[in-house]
Every structure is written in C-alpha cells, then in structure tokens.
N, C-alpha and C positions, 0 to 999 in steps of 0.2 A: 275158564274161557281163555284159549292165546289168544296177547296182542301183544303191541310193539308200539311203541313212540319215537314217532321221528323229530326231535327237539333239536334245537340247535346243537347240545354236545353231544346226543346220538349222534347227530350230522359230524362232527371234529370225530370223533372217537371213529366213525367209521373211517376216515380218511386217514388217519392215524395207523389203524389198522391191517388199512389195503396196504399201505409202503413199508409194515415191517418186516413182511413174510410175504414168500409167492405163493400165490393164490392159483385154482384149479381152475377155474373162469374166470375172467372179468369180461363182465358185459358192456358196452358201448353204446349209449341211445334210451333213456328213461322215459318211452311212448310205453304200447299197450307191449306191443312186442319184443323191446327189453327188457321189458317189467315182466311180463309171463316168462323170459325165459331165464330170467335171475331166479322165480320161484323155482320152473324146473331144476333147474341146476342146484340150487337148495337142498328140495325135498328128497335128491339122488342121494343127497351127504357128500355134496360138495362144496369145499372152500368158495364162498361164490362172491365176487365185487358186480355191484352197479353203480356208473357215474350218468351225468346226463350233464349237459352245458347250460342249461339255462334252469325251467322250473322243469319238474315232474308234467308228461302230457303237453307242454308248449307248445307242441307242432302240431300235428295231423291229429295226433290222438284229444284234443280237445275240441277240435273243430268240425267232426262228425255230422253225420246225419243224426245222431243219439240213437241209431238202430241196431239192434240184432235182429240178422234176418238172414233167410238161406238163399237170396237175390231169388225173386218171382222171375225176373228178367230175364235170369242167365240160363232159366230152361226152354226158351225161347233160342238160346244159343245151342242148344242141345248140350250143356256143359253139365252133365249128369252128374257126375262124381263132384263137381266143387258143390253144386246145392246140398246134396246127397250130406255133405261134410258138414258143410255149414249148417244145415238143420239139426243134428246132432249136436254140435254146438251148440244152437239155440238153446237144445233141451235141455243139455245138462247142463247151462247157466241157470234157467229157470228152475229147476227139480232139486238143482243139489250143490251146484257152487258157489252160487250167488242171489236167492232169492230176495234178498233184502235191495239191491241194487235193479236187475233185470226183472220186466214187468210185460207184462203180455198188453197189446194194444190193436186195437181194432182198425182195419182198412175199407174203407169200400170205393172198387172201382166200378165210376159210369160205364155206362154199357150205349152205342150209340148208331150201332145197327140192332135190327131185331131178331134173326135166326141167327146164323150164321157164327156173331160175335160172340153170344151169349156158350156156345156149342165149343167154339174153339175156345175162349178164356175162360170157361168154366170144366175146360178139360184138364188145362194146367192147372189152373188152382187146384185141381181135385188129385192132380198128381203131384201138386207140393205138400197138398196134405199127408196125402197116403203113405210119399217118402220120409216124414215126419214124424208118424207113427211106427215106421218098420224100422225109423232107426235103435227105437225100446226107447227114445224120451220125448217124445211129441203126444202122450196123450193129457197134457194139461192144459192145452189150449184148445179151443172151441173149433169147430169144423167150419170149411167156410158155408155158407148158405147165398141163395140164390132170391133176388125179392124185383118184386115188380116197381112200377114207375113210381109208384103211388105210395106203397111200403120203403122207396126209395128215399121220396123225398120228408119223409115223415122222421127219417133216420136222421136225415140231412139236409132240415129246410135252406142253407144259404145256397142252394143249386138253382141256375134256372131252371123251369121246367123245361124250355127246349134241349138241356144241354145234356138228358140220357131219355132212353126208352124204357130203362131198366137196370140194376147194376148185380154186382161181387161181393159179399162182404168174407173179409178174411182174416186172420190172426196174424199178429210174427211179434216183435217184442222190442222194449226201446230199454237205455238205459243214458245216465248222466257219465258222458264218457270220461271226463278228466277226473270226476270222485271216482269212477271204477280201476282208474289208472293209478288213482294215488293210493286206495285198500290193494292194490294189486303190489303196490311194491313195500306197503309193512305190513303184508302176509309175508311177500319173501324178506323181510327184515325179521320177524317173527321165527324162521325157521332157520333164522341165522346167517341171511347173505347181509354184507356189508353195504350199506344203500349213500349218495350220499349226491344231490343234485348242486348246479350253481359249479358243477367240476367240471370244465372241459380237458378233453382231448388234445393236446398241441403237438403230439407227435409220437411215435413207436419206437420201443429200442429193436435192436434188432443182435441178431449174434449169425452173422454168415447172412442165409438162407434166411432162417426163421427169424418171425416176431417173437420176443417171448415178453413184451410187457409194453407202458405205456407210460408219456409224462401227463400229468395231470396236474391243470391249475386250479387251483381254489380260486373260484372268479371273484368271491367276495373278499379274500384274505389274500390276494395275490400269491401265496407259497405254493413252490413247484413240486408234485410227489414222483416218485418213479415208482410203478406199480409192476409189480412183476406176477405174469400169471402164464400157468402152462398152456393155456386157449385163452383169445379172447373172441369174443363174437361182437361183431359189429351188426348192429340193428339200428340203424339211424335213420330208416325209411326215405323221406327225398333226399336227406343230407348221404347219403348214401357215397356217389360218386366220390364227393367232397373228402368221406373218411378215410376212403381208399385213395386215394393223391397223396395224402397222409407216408404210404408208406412206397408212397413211386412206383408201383405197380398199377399196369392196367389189370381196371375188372376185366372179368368173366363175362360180365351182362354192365348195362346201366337203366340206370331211373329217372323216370321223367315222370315230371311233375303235371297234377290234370287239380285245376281249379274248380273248387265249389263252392258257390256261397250261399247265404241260409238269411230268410228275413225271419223277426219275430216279431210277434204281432197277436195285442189281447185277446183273451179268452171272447169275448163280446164282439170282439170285429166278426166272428165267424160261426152262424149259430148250425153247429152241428156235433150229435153225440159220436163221433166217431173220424177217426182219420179217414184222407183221401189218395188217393194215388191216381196220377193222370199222365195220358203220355203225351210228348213233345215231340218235335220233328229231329232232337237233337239226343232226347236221355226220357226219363220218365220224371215226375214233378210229386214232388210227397207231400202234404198237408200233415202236418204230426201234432197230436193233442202232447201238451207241455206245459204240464201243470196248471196254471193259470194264464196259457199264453197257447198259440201254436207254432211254430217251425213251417216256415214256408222256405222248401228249397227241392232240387238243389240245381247249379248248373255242371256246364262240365266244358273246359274250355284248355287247352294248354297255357301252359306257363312258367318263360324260364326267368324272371326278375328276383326279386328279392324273399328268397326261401322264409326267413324269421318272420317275416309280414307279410303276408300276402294281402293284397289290396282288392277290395268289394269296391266297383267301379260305376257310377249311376247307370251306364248302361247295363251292365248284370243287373240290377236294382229292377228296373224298365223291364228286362225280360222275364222275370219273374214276376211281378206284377201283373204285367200283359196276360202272360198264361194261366195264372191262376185267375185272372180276372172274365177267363171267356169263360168260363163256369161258374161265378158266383153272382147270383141275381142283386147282391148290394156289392161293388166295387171294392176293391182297397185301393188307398191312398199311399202316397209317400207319409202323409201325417199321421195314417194306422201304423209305421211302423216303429216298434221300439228300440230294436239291437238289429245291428246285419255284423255277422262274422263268414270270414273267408279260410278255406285250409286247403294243403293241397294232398290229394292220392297220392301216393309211392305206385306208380303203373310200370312193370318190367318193360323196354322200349324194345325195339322194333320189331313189335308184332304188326302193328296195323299205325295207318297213318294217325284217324283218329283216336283221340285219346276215350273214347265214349264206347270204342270198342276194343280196349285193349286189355288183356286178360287179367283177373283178381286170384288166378294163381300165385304159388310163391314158389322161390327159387331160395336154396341155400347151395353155397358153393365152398372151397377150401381151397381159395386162390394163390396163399402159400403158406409154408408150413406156420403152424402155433394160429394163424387169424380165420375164421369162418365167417362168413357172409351169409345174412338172410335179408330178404327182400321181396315186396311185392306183398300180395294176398289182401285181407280184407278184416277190420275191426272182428264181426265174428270169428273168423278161424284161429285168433291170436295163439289160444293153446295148443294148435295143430304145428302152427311154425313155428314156437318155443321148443317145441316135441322134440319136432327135427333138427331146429337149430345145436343143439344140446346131443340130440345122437350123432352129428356129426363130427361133435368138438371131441367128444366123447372117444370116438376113434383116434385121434392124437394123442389120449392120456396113459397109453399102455397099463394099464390099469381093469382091472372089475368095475365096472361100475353098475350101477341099481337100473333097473328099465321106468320110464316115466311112470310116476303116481298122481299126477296133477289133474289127473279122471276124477282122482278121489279126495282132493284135500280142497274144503271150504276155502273159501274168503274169509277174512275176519270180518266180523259182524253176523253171518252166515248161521252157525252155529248159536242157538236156543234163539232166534230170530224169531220164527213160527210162536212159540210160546208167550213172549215179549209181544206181542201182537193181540196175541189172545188177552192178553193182561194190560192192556192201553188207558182201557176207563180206570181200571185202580190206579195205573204207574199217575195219570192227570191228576186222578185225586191226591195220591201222596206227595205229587210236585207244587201242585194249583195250577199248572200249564192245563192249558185247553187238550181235549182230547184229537183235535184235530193237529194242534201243533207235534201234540207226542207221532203221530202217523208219519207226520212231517219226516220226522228225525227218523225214528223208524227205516222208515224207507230211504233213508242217505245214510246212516249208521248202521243200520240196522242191531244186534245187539251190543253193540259199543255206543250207543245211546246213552247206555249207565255212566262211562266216565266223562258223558259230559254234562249229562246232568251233574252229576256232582260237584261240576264246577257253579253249577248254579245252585246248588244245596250252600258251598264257601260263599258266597259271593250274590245277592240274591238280586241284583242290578243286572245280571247276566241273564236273567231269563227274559228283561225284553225285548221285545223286537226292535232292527237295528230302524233307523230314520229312515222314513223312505225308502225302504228296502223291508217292509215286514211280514216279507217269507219265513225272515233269516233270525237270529238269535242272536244275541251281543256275545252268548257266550263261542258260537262257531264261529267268528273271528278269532277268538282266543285258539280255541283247542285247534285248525286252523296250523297255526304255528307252534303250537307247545305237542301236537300229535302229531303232524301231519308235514311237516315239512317246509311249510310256508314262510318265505322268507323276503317278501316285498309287498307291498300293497296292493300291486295287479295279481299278485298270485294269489290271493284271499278274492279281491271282488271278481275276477276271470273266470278262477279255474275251480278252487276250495266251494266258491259257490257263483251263483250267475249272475248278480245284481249286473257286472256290466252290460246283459242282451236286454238284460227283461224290466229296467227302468228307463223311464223317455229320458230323464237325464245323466244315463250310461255310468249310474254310479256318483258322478260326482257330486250328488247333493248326502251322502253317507260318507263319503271319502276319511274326512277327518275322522270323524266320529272312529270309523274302525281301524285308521292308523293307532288312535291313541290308545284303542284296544291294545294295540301287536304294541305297540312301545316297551312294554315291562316284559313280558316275553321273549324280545329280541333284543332287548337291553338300547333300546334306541335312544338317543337324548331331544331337546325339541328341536337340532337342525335338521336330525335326520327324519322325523316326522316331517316337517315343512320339505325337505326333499321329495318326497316320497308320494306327497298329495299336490307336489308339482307336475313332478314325473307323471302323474296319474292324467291328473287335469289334460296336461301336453298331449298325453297319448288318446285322448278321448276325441280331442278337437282335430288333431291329424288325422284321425279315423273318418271323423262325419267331414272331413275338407275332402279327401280321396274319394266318399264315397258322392260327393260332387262333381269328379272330375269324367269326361267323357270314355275316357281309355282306359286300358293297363298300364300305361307309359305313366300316364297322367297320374294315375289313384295312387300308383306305385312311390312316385317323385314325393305326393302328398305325403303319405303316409308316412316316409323317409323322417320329414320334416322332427318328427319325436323322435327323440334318441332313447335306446335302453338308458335303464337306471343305473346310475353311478355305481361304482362295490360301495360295502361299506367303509 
C-alpha cells in the first residue's frame, strides 16, 4: 500500500529540499485546488513543490458545504457542460478515487404546487440523473423517485404537513472537505512532490520578464528559502488578487469573494432519514445529514473584509434559522445550535452583480511568463482545474511531458478499502474497538486505518475516546501531527477533525487533553502547550462574540479580537 507521512521533519526536509534545486512546478495555495494540482504535476514525473501559508484546507476548502454534487441548480441556468462535468466528477470520486472519503447522500426536495411543479422539477432531476449515467460513472447511486405527501412525510417527519404536497428524492454525495484536502496532498507527497504548509509566500524573484521562483517563509521557523521553479501556479482561490500584487502585475480577471455560512445542529433536533434542499428567495438552503449532527446552510452574501476569518454574523444566523424554520413542524433555536463556520467562494467577478449568480466556472491564465493562474470553479471539479492548470504550465517547460493520469490514481486510503470494510467485525475483534468505531475510521482513513491502529496496538491509552469529543480517538490527535501535517491545536480540533462544530462547547472542554497529545510529537514544552490552548480558548470566544454582532462590520471587528497563533 503507498503512503507518506507528513511529520514535522517530512515538513523541514521538504523545505530543505524545494531551495536546493529548481523545481518544474511549484505550486502556491494548499486548498483542494493546489493540493490536486501538485498531485497532477507529480504523477506527470514532475519535480513538483507545494507551499501553503497557514494549515492545509484553511480557507475555502474547509468551510464547504461537505458536498459533491454536479449543482441541481445550474441546470436551471442552462449551464449544461459544467453539471455535465461535475457529475463525472462525482462518479469517479465515488467508484474509484476516493470511496473511502466520498459517500453518496440522500435529498428530498418539498414539492409545493401540485401538477405543474412536480412535472417541471421532476424533469431536471431526471435529467441530472440521466447525465449521470451517460457520463460511464453515475450508476452507483440510486435514481431519483417521486413519492407522495404521505410517503413524504414518513421519510421526513420534522416537515409540516402544510409545507409540501408531495416531494423529490435524489442522490449526489458529501465528503469531510478538509480530511479530503489533507489525503489530497500526501497522495501527492506519496508520488513525490515536496509538500510543506505554515510557508508563506512573501514575494517572486524574477529575471527580466519572467518569474522563475519564489521567497518563502517558514512561518513557524521564521528562515527565508528562495525557491526556484520553471512554473509556478498560483492557486490561492480568494487570496487570489492578493498573490498576483505579489509580483506588480495586473491580473487577467479578479476574484471576489461570496460568503457562506453553515449552522450545525444534533442529529435529534431534526427527525428525518434523509437530507433536504429548499429554495430561497436568494440561493437554495441544504439540510445535510452529518454524521451525528446535520449542516444547515448555506447563504450567499458578498464579502470584501478579512479573507483568513470570515465572520458568521447573528443576522446570517437569523436567516438561516427563519428559512429552514418555515418547514420544520418543531422549530430550531439558537440553543439547537452547536458549531456555525463561515468560508468564502473564489467567484470569477464581473459577470453579474450578484454574487449568487456568478459563474462556478474556472479560468486559468498565463499572465506572464514562468506564473500560471487558476481560479474560480467549484469543490467538485477540483481534478478538472488541476488538469488544466498543469497543461498550461506545461506549455512553458519546453519539454515532453506525460498527459494527465489523475482519472486513474487513488487516494491514499482508497486502495484495499472495499476489502478492509468487509473485514470490520474481525479488524474490532483483533483491536477490542467497537465495530462501529472501526467504520468510523474507515471512512476518514479509509485503508490507512492500519497505521493508526497501530499506534493504539504501542500505546493502548490511545484507543479511547478523546473527552467530550467521543467521535474521536486519543490516538487521531496523534497521527493528526505525526501523518498528517498538523501543527497547532486549531489544526487538529478544526480541520484533522471537527470537535470545534460539533461540540456545544467548540472544543474547548477537550482542548488540553489533545494538546498534550500533540506535545511529544511536536516536541512542545509546557509553555507552548499553555499557548496553544490559550490561543484555542481566544479563538473560540471571538467566534460566538462575532456571531452576536448585527453586521459584517461587526462579526468581522469581533472575530479580529483572536489573533493567529504565535510561530513556535
């Protein structure tokens, strides 16, 4: 089985690495879309660097709807070819790249006229299906069906009975974005690109004309590298603009940012077997089963304040509430709710005023020689704009090079997955873990489950569940930072896993506990512990302060109030 370990001295060694030789790529931006296109660039057999500034997935790519889907909505736009694409997408995540991670998830949309509506939304969905299938990977998911008022609400008793006639039910597929992000970039560590997060970007060298490389800070070690690469591709999604100021060049296009935020709220607050999707006067409103909780989101609002934090404002709180609340026969409360997180879309600007209608196409550009630009698109097409991204640098490198295989190469974990599944009740038996826990893991590991079990084989304190948080494993704050990259304590309860949505107290009654996990791992001493589960605390309180404030101004000013974490 490939894998790779992103450890702390993996982490040095790569940095080490990128500044002693020029490199054929380097990539700029560790979201879904610099992560896919460091593996392209990889599995071509090229010299490949990826840096990111902060964690792996920080931005956009953690703050997701958790969906893969070929947008129901945009064939409503008539935008044929992007669903078209994205459904494809869909399937070969589910079929063959990622089954351990991507999971097929049920919708059902109310129906609230009785001919008419039932006729016209049961004509799309039957033509999202169809385009589904004819892409050759949409037959693993269920067709949608058509059920009456009655068969409706038996699906989904917390409906009121006035609020459908009849409904939709349909398939499309979710995953945990930021663990998809983080297997995304030690597959391409795995294949040999250089990964290496907590590196910013502070500026381009240049020779004339061309960029040929880039300075890069270790934000935790403060030493400055110069990274020399024959392309680099900037993939920063809203930081976009931002990167390109970088080297005093106007872009080609810019990116404007469109705010969404997400409540979470127990499995109990909501009794129904099945997600929901409902429309607004402004976007559509998704209900998403998650795990033992649901996702209520999302909205869509512009947003030009502070890119690193985007602030969830009690009035977005309020409009999500209100809407989801004219459907549900028992109400939510602000006291149903557990976690609210906020992200923002990378939307390519001036297509349209609003941001709720502006295109989830992507755009890749080569605005001057040695830098490529990619931008725009949408969580599912990530593979599609690594594709391109990478054929267009690819044109700079005077060179042969390989045509994309990333159709064809698993995820790590991916591979003997399927089998490792079948094998659950003996793996329990030969752990003493519950058979349910092993599923657990499973499906966020998927066959790289083994090397963490085996930390709880060393160490038999690690298989249990962390405080207050017992999804989770003592030992996945470990492997966490000794696999995966993780190198602060927001970056374990955030992103490595979700304690901070999905506990009413965001984490911080587990805090300590899983600092002093990461301590031996990251060689921490007890200040930087006590740092650490400061920094944590701070950031938690400025979160639910913002998300009392009236405005964007407001939540924004709040949120401010926590500062990032110190380096080490």
């Amino acid at each position: 089985m490939r894998t790779a370990i992103l450890g702390p001295a993996q982490r040095a060694e790569a940095l080490a690495r990128m500044a002693e030789r020029e490199l054929d790529v380097l990539v700029v931006g560790g979201g879904v879309v610099g992560a896919g296109t460091a593996l392209d660039a990889a599995t071509r057999g090229l010299d490949t660097g990826l840096v990111e500034s902060r964690d792996w997935a920080s931005g956009t790519s953690s703050r997701s709807s958790k969906l893969i889907h070929g947008g129901l909505r945009y064939l409503e736009m008539l935008d044929f070819a992007l669903v078209r694409e994205a459904l494809k997408e869909r399937g070969l995540l589910l079929e063959r790249l990622a089954p351990h991670l991507v999971k097929p998830v049920p919708f059902l949309y109310p129906l609230q006229h009785k001919f008419w509506e039932r006729w016209y939304a049961g004509s799309g969905v039957a033509l999202y299906d169809g385009m589904s299938v004819s892409s050759g990977h949409g037959r693993g998911l269920p067709v949608h069906r058509h059920l009456s008022h009655k068969r409706a609400l038996r699906v989904a008793p917390c409906l009121k009975k006035d609020a459908l006639v009849g409904a939709l039910q349909y398939y499309d597929a979710q995953m945990d974005d930021a663990r998809y992000v983080a297997t995304l970039v030690r597959t391409a560590a795995a294949y040999g690109a250089h990964a290496a997060n907590r590196a910013r970007v502070v500026g381009f060298l240049r020779e004339g004309e061309r960029v040929v490389g880039a300075r890069v800070q270790d934000v935790e070690g403060g030493r400055e590298y110069e990274v020399r690469a024959r392309q680099i591709v900037n993939a920063t999604g809203v930081w976009t603009d931002d990167t390109q100021a970088l080297i005093g060049e106007r872009g080609q296009f810019h990116v404007r940012a469109s705010k969404g935020i997400h409540l979470v709220v127990p499995k109990d607050r909501i009794h129904s077997t099945t997600g929901l999707i409902l429309r607004t006067e402004k976007s559509v409103l998704f209900v998403i089963p998650w795990g033992r909780h649901w996702i209520v989101g999302t909205t869509d609002t512009d947003w030009d304040l502070d890119k690193a934090h985007p602030a969830a404002s009690s009035a977005d709180i309020d409009y999500l509430l209100e809407h989801v609340n004219e459907v549900l026969a028992t109400p939510l409360t602000r006291d149903d709710v557990e976690g609210v997180y906020a992200g923002l879309r990378p939307l390519l600007a001036g297509e349209s005023d609003a941001t709720s209608k502006l295109s989830r196409e992507h755009t890749v550009a080569h605005p001057v020689p040695g830098l490529v630009v990619v931008a725009g698109g949408k969580y599912t097409t990530y593979r599609v704009m690594a594709k391109d991204a990478v054929d267009e640098a690819v044109h700079g490198l005077d060179q042969r090079v390989a045509e994309c295989v990333t159709e064809e190469v698993p995820l790590l974990g991916a591979e003997g997955y399927r089998a490792l599944w079948n094998a659950r009740a003996r793996i329990a038996a030969r752990t003493g873990l519950h058979v349910a826990r092993i599923e657990h893991l499973l499906n966020r590991y998927g066959a790289l489950t083994e090397e963490l079990l085996e930390l709880v084989v060393g160490d038999a304190s690690l298989g249990e569940p962390l405080t207050g948080a017992d999804d989770y494993l003592r030992a996945e704050a470990v492997y966490a930072c000794t696999h995966e990259g993780a190198r602060h304590l927001d970056d374990v309860l955030t992103r490595r896993t979700r304690i901070s949505i999905e506990t009413f107290d965001r984490g911080t009654r587990c805090a300590r506990e899983v600092a002093e996990l990461m301590a031996p791992a990251l060689g921490w001493d007890d200040d930087q512990v006590e740092k650490e589960i400061t920094h944590y605390r701070k950031r938690v309180e400025a979160e639910r302060e913002s998300q009392r404030q009236p405005d964007d101004l407001t939540a924004d000013a709040a949120r401010l109030g926590a500062p990032d974490i110190v380096p080490l």
